[in-house]
C-alpha positions as CSV (number, residue, x, y, z in Angstrom):
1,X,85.7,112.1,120.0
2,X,82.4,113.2,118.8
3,X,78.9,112.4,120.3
4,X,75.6,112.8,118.5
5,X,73.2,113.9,121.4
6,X,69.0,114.3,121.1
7,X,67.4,117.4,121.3
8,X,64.0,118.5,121.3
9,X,63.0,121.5,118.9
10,X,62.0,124.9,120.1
11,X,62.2,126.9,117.0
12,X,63.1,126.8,113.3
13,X,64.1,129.8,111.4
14,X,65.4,129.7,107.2
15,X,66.4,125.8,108.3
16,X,68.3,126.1,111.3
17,X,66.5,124.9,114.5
18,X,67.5,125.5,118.0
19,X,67.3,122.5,120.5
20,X,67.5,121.9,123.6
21,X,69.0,119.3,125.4
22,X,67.5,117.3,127.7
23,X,65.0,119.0,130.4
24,X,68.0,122.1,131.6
25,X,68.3,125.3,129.2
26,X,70.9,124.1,127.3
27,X,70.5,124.6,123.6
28,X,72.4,123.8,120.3
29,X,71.7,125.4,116.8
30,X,71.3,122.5,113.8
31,X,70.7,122.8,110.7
32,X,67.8,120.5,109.2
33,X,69.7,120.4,105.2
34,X,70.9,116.6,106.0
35,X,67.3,115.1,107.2
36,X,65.4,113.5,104.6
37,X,62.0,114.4,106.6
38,X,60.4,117.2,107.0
39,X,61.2,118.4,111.0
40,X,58.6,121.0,113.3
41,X,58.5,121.9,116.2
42,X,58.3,119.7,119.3
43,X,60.2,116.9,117.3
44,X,63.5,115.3,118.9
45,X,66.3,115.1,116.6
46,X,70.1,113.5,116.7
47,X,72.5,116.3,115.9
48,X,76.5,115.6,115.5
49,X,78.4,118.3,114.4
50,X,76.3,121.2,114.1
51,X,73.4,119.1,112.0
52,X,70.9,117.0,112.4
53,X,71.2,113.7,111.3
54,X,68.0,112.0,112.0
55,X,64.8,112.5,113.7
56,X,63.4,110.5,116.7
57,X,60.3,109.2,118.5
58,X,59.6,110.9,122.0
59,X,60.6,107.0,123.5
60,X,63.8,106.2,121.8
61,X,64.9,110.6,122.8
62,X,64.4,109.8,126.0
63,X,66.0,106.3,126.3
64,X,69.3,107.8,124.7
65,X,69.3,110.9,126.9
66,X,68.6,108.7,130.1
67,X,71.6,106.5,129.1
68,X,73.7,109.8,128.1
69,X,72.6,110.9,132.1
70,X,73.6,107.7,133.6
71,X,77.0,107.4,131.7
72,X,77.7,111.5,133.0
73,X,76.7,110.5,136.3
74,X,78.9,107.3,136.3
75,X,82.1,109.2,135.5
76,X,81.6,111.9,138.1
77,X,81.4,109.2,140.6
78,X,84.6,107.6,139.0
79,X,86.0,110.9,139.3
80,X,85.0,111.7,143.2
81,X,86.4,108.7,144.1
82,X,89.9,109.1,141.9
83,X,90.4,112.9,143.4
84,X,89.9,111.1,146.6
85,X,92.7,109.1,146.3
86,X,94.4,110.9,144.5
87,X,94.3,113.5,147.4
88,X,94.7,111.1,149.9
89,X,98.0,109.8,148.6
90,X,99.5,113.5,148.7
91,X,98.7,113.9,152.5
């Protein structure tokens, strides 16, 4: 399964930005060929794959990344409680 994640650009050099994700230092390298705007620095971008697919408002970046948060956070709950058990039952 793929996922198409926002990221913020930091730099562009000969077409190929590097992002980061979210507010860590995590950062991808996309290439801009497949956008059909112009992209500079400090815009938020949708990358899948290695390329970024479309560019975003500051609003609709953070909504997605917010919702990509909550659904991480959701499964290491899930998780916690499944190694619980899970542990429980071998005892």
């Amino acid at each position: 399964m793929c996922l198409a994640i926002p990221a913020k650009i930091e730099s562009i050099e000969n077409g190929v930005a590097q992002c980061r994700v979210g507010e860590g230092e995590t950062f991808v390298t996309a290439s801009l060929m497949l956008l059909d705007q112009e992209a500079t620095l400090g815009d938020y971008v949708i990358i899948h794959a290695g390329f970024a697919i479309r560019k975003l408002d500051l609003k609709e970046a953070q909504e997605t990344l917010t919702i990509l948060r909550d659904l991480a956070n959701a499964y290491d709950e899930v998780q916690r409680k499944y190694d619980k058990e899970v542990g429980g039952a071998e005892a």
